[in-house]
C-alpha positions as MATLAB code, in Angstrom:
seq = 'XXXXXXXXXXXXXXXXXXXXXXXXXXXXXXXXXXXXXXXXXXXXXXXXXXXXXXXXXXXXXXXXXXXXXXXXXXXXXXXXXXXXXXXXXXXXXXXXXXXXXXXXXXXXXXXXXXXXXXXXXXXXXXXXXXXXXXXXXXXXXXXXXXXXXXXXXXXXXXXXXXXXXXXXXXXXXXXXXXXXXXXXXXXXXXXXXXXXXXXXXXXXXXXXXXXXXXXXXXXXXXXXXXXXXXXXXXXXXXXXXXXXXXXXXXXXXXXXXXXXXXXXXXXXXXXXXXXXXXXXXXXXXXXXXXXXXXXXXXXXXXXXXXXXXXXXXXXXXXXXXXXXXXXXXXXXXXXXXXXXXXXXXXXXXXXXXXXXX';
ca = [
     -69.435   24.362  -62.340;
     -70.522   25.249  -58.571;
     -71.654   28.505  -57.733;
     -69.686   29.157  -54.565;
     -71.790   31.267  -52.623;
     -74.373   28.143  -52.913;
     -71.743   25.990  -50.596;
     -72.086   25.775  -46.926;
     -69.157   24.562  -44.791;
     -69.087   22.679  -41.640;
     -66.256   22.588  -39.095;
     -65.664   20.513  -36.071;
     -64.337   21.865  -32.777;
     -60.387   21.920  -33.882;
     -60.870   23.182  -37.391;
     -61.218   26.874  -38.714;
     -63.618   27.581  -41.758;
     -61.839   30.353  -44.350;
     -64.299   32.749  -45.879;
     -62.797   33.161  -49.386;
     -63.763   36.814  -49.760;
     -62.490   37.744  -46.629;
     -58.644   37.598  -46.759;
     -56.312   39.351  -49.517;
     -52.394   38.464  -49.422;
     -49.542   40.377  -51.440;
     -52.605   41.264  -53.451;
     -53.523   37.590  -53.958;
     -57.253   37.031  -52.188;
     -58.347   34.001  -50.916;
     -61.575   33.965  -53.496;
     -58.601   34.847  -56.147;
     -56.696   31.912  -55.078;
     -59.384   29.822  -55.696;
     -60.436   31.196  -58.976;
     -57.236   30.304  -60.347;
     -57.092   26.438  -58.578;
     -60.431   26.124  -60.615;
     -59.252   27.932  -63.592;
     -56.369   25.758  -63.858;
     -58.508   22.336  -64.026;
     -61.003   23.853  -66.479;
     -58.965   25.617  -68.379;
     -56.731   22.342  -69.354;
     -58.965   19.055  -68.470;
     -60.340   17.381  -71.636;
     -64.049   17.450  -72.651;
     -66.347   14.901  -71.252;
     -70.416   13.989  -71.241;
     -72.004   16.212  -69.626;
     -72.984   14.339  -66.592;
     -68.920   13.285  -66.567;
     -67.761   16.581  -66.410;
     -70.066   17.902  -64.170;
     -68.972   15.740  -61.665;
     -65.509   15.781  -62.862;
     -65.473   19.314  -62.036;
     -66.844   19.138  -58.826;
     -64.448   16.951  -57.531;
     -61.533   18.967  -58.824;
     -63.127   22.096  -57.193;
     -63.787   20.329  -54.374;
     -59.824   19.846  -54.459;
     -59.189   23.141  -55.267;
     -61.141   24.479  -52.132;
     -59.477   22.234  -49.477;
     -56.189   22.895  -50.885;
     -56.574   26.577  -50.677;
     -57.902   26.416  -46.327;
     -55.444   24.424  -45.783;
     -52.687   27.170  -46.982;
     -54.880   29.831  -45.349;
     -54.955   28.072  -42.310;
     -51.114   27.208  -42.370;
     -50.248   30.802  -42.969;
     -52.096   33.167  -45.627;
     -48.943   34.462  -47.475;
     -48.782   30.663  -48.706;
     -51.879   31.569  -51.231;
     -49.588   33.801  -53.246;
     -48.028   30.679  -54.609;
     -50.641   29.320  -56.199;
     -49.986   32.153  -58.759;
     -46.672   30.430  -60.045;
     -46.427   27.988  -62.847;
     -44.603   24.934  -60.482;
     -47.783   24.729  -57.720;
     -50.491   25.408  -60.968;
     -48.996   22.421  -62.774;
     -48.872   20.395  -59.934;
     -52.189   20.964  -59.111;
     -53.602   20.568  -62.215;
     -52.158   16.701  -62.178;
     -53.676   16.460  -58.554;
     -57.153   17.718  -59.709;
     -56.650   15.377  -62.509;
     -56.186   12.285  -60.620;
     -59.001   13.190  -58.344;
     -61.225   14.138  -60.695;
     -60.860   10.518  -62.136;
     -61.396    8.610  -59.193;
     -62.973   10.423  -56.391;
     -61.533    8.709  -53.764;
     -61.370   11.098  -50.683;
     -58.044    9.337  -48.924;
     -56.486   10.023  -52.183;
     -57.373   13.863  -52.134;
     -56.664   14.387  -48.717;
     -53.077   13.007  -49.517;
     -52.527   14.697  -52.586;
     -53.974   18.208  -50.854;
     -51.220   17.017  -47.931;
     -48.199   16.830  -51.125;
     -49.413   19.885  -52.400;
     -49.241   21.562  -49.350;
     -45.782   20.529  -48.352;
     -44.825   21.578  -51.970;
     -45.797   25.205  -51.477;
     -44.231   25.075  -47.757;
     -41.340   24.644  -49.454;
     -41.138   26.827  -51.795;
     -42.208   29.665  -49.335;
     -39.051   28.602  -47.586;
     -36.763   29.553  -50.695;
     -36.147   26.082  -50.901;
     -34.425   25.638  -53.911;
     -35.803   23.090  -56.222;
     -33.752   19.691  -55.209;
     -34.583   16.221  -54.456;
     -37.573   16.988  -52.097;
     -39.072   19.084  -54.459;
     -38.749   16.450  -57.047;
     -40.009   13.842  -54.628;
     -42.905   15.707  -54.289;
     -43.899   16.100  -57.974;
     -43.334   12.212  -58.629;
     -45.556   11.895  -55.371;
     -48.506   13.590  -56.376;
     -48.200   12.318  -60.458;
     -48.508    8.367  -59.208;
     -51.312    8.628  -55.946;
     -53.980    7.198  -58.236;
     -51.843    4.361  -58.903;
     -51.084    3.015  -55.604;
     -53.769    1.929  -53.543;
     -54.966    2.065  -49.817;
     -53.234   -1.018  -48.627;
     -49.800   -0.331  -50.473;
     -49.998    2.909  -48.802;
     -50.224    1.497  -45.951;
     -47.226   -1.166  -46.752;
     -45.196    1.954  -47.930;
     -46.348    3.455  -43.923;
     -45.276    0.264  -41.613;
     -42.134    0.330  -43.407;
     -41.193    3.689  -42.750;
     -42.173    3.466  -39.247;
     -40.445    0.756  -38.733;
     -37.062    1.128  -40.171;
     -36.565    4.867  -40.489;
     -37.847    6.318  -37.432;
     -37.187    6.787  -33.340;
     -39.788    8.074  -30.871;
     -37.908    9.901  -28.317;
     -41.234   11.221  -26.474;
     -40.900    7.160  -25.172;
     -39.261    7.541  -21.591;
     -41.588    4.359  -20.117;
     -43.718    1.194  -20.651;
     -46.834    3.438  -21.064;
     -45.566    6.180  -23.557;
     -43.912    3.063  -25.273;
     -47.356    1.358  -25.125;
     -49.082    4.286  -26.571;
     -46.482    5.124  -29.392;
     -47.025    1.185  -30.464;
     -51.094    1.949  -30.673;
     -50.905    5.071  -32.396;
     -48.173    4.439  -34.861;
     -47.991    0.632  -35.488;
     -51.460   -0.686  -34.713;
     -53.415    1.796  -37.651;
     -51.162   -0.109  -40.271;
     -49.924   -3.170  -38.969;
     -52.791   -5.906  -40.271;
     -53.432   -6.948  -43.880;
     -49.961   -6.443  -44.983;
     -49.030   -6.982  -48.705;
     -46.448   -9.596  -48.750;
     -46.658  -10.686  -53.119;
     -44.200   -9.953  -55.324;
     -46.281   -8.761  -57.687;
     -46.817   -5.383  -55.513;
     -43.625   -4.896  -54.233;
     -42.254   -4.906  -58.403;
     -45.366   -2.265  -59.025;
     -44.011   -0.024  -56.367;
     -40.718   -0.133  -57.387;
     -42.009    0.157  -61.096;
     -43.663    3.761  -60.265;
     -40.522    5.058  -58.226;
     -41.750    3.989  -54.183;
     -38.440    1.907  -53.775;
     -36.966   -1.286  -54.454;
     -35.649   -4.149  -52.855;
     -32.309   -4.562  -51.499;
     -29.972   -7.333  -52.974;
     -28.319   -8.432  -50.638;
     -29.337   -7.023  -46.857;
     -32.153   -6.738  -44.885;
     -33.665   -5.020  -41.748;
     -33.682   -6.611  -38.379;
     -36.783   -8.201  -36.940;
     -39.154   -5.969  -35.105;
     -38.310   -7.014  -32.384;
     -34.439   -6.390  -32.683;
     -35.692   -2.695  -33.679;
     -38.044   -1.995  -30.601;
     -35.532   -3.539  -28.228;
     -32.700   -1.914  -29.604;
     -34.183    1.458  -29.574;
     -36.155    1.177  -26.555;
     -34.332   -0.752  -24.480;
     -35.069    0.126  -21.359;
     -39.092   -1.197  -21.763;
     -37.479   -4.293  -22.159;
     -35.301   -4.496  -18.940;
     -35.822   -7.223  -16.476;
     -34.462   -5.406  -13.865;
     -31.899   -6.370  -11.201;
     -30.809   -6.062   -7.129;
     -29.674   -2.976   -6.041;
     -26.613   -4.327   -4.915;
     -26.051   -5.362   -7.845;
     -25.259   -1.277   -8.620;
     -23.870   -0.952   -5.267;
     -20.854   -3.433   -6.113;
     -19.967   -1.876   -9.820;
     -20.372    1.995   -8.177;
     -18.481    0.915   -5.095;
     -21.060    3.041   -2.667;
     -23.851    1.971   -0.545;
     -26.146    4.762   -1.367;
     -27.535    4.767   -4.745;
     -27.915    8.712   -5.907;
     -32.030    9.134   -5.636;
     -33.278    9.259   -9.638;
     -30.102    7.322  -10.905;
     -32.451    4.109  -11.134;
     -36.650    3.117  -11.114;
     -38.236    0.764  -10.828;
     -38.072   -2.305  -12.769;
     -41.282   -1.789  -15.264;
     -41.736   -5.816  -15.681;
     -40.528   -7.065  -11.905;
     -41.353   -5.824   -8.596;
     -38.526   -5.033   -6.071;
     -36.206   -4.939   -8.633;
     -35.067   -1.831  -10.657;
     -33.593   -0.396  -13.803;
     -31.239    2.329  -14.391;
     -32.645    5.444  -15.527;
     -31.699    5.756  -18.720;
     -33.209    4.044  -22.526;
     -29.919    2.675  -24.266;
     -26.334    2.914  -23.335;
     -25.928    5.854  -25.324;
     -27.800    7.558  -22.569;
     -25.184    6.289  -19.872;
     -22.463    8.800  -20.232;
     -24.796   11.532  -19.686;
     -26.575    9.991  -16.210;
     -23.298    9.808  -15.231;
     -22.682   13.507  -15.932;
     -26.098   14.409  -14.447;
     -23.931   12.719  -11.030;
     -20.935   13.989  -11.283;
     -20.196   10.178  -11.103;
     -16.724    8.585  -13.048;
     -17.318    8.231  -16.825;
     -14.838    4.850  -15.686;
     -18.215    3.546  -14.675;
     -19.544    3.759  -18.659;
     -18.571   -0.306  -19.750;
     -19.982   -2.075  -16.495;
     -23.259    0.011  -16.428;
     -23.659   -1.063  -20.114;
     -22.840   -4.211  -19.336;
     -25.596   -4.491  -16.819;
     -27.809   -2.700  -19.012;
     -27.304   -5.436  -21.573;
     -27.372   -8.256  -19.017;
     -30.740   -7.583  -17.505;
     -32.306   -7.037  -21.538;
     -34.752   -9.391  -22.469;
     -33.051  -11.820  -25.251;
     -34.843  -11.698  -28.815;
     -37.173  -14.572  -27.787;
     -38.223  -13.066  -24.471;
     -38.721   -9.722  -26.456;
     -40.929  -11.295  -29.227;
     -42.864  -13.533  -27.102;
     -43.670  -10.253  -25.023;
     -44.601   -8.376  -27.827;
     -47.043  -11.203  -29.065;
     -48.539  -11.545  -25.897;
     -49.590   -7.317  -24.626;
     -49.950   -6.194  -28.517;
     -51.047   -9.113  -30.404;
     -52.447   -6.338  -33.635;
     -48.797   -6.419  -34.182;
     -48.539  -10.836  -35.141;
     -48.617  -10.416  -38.643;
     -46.668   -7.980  -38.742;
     -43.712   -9.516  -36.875;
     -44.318  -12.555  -39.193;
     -44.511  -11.297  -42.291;
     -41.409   -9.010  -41.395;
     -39.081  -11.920  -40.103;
     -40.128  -14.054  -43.484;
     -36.786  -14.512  -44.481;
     -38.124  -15.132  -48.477;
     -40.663  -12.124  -48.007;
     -40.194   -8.731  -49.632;
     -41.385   -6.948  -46.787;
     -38.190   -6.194  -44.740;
     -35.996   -5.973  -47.867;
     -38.306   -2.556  -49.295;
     -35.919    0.362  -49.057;
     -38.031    3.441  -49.314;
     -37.087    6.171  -51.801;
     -37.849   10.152  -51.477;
     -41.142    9.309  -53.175;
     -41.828    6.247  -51.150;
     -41.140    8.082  -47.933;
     -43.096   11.248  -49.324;
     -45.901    9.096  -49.698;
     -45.836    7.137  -46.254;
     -45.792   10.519  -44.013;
     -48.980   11.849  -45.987;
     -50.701    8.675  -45.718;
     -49.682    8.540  -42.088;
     -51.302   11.815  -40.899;
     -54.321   11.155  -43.384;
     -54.576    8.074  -41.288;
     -53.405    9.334  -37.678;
     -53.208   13.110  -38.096;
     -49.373   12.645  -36.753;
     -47.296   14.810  -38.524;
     -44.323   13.368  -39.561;
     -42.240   16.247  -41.530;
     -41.024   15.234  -45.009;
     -38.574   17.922  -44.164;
     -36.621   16.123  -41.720;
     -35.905   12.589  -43.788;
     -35.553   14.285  -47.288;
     -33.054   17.052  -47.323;
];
């Protein structure tokens, strides 16, 4: 057992340091908070050797205390959760499986789940699929290791999610480096651990589909980055007018004197035209020039290959027609478990909220 008064704490410049006697919630204290995380562990965890449980119990306090600053720092009316039967059980299985392996990525993921878990249910959320998702999350971290986490990551990137803070080649560059690059290498590509994931509830494999390559999905969503550009008269002929309305295109990001229109994908079309006050008749042949100044598939992969080359295996191992990798379909528990292993990796934020209703 650690005396707590015997623990210093260290913070760096973005992180606040919780004093446990200092704060009391809906009569639920900080220091009370973490009395009963610790309880719960000791109070249920089997015997071991001495030596074993000392350091069995460090670790789960060591759990314990993290998981409390992080609800304090969230918002300190969170701590009056860890009261209720749901969050002590859950806990208890978290402190469990880090009690038993010590691995640090593993307890700042399950301290992320747990988290989320008691967000939730400080939101009245009633107890549904996330909810669920989130137990089965936290029961199975300490059987899936760093690089299926990973696996479980590029996936979710990759086929479930849009950046629309990309509006150019650099925030498009930027968005690849801090969301592709971290997980992109070493990908797990054998059977074997795509039927273990599916096996403890991650996802399984589709029968008879597929995702698109990567570079389909990048091109398709971001299609502008990929525009070769074309002659302003060009625009001139399909708007009928010799002045082009200033802001209605750029400049071409991969050809000089040339330009693009302003806007990512067609969808955005209808809306530039709105901005001026221009025909919505002109809709098809702006899309059409959209599309006819794309780079094809080839042009798009060989780019890709050539300014973010971290990204080669990925690409491969994703357009492996026989490979499992781009026939995963992520379930609550996979997804649960991507997002908390991408901001343990990247501190980005993802919000289980928003893909598991």
């Amino acid at each position: 057992m650690i005396n707590d008064k015997n623990i210093s704490q260290e913070g760096g410049d973005n992180c606040k340091l919780i004093n446990a006697d200092s704060v009391t919630i809906n009569g639920v204290s900080a220091q009370e908070a973490m009395d009963i995380a610790t309880n719960v562990y000791n109070a249920n965890f089997l015997k071991l050797a001495e030596t074993a449980s000392e350091m069995a119990s460090y670790r789960a306090e060591s759990l314990a205390r993290k998981f409390v600053e992080e609800l304090s720092e969230k918002n300190e009316s969170y701590l009056e959760q860890i009261a209720t039967p749901d969050v002590q059980i859950s806990l208890y299985d978290a402190q469990r499986q880090f009690a038993k392996s010590g691995d640090k990525n593993s307890e700042k993921i399950l301290v992320d789940l747990l988290t989320q878990k008691v967000v939730d249910i400080h939101g009245n959320v009633d107890r549904g699929i996330r909810q669920i998702a989130l137990d089965e999350s936290i029961s199975i971290v300490s059987k899936i290791t760093p690089r299926q986490l990973d696996t479980l990551s590029i996936i979710f990137i990759t086929a479930k999610t849009l950046n629309h803070n990309v509006n150019n080649l650099k925030s498009f560059n930027a968005y690849l480096e801090s969301y592709y690059y971290p997980f992109a290498h070493d990908l797990l590509v054998d059977d074997l651990t795509y039927l273990h994931l599916e096996q403890i509830g991650c996802g399984s494999r589709m029968q008879a589909g597929y995702y698109y390559p990567i570079q389909q999905l990048l091109r398709d969503n971001y299609k502008a980055i990929f525009s070769k550009g074309f002659e302003l008269s060009e625009l001139n002929a399909i708007l009928q007018q010799d002045e082009i309305p200033n802001g209605f295109v750029i400049p071409a990001q991969h050809a000089v004197n040339l330009f693009q229109l302003n806007a990512m994908t067609p969808t955005q079309i209808p809306s530039l035209l709105n901005r001026y006050s221009l025909d919505e008749a002109f809709e098809k042949p702006l899309s059409d020039l959209l599309e006819s100044t794309t780079m094809s598939l080839d042009e798009t992969k060989d780019y890709l290959l050539s300014n973010h080359p971290q990204l080669s295996n990925l690409i491969e191992c994703w357009e492996d027609d026989e490979g499992p990798l781009n026939k995963f379909e992520l379930t609550p528990v996979g997804i649960a478990l991507a997002i908390a292993n991408i901001k343990n990796k990247t501190g980005i934020s993802m919000g289980f909220e928003i893909w598991v209703k």
